[in-house]
C-alpha positions as CSV (number, residue, x, y, z in Angstrom):
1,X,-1.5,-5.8,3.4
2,X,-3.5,-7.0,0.4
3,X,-1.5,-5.3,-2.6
4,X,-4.7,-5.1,-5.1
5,X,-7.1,-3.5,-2.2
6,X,-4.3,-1.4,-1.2
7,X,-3.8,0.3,-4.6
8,X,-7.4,0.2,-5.0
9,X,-7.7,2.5,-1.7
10,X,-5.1,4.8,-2.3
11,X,-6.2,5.5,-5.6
12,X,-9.9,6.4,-4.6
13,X,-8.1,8.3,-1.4
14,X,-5.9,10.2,-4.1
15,X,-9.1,10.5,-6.5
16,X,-11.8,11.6,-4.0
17,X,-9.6,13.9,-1.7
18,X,-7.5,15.6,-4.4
19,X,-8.2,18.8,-3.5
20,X,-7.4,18.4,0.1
21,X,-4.8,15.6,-0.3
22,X,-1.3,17.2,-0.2
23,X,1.1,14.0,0.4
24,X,1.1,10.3,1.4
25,X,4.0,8.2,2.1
26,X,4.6,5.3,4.3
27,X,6.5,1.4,4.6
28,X,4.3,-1.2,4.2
29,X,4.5,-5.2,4.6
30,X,2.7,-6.4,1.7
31,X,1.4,-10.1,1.6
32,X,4.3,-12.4,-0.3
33,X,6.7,-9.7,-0.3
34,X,9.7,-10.4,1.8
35,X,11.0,-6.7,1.5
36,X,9.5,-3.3,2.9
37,X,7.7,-1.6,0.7
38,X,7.9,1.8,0.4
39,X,5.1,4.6,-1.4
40,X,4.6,7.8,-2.0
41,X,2.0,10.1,-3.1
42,X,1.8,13.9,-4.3
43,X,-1.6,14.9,-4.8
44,X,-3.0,12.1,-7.3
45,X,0.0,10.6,-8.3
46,X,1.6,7.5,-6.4
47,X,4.3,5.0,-7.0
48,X,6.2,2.6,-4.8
49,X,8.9,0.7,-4.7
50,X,10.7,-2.2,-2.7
51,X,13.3,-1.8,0.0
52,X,15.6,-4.0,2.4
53,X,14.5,-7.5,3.5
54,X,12.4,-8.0,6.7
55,X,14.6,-8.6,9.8
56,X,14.0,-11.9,11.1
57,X,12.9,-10.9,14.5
58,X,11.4,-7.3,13.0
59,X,7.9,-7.2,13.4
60,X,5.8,-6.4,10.2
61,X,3.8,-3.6,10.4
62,X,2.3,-1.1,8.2
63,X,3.1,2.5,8.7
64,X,1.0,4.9,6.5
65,X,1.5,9.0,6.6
66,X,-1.3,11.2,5.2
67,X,-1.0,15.0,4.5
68,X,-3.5,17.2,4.1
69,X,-6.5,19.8,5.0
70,X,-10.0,18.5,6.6
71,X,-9.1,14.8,5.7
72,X,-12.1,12.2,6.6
73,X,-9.8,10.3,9.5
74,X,-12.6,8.0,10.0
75,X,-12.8,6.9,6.3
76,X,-8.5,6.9,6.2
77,X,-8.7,4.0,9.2
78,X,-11.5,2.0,7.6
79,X,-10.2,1.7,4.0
80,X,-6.7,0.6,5.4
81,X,-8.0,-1.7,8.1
82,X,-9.6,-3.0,4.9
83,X,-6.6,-3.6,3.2
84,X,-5.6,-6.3,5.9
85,X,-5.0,-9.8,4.6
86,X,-7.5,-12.5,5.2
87,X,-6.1,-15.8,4.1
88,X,-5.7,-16.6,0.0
89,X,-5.8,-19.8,-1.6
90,X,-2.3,-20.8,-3.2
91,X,-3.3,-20.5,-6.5
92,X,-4.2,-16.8,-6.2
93,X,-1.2,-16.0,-4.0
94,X,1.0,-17.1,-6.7
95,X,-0.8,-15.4,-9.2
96,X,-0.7,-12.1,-7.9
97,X,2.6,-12.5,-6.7
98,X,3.4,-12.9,-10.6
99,X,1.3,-10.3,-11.9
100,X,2.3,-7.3,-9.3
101,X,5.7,-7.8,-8.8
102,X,6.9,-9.6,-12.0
103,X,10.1,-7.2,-12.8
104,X,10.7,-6.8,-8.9
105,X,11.2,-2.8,-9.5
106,X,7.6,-2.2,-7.8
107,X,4.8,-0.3,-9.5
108,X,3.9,3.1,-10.7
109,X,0.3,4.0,-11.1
């Protein structure tokens, strides 16, 4: 997953469904990121934070967990599908690589 639209869909997620938005949590495989990552969410506040290193044979896959009353499914599958990496140049890979993950504890938001 693309860490920047990731964080930018949970956060509208957290935003726009606060009222009806109980808990998130999942285990993610972000782009560059050689570890799970794992995040979790009570009502609009989130934070995530790195885990063990990928198995070489484990397939990476994104596991999200949403909790709630009368959540828009439809909406949930679209912004995440969104998330999904297309190919970065280098330069940017790098970049956000640096910028994200710089102290390797994760993020709060």
């Amino acid at each position: 997953l693309d860490l920047e639209k990731l964080n930018t869909f949970l956060s509208d997620l957290l935003e726009n469904y606060r009222g009806s938005l109980f808990r998130a949590k999942g285990v993610l495989s972000i782009q560059d990121m050689g570890r799970k990552f794992a995040f979790q969410a009570v009502h609009s506040m989130f934070g995530g934070e790195r885990l063990d290193e990928w198995g070489a044979e484990e397939k990476r896959v994104s596991l999200m967990v949403f909790i709630g009353r009368n959540l828009p499914r439809q909406e949930i599958e679209t912004g995440a599908r969104e998330c999904v990496v297309t190919e970065l140049p280098e330069r940017e890979k790098k970049e956000r690589q640096k910028w994200m993950f710089g102290s390797g504890h994760g993020f709060k938001a």
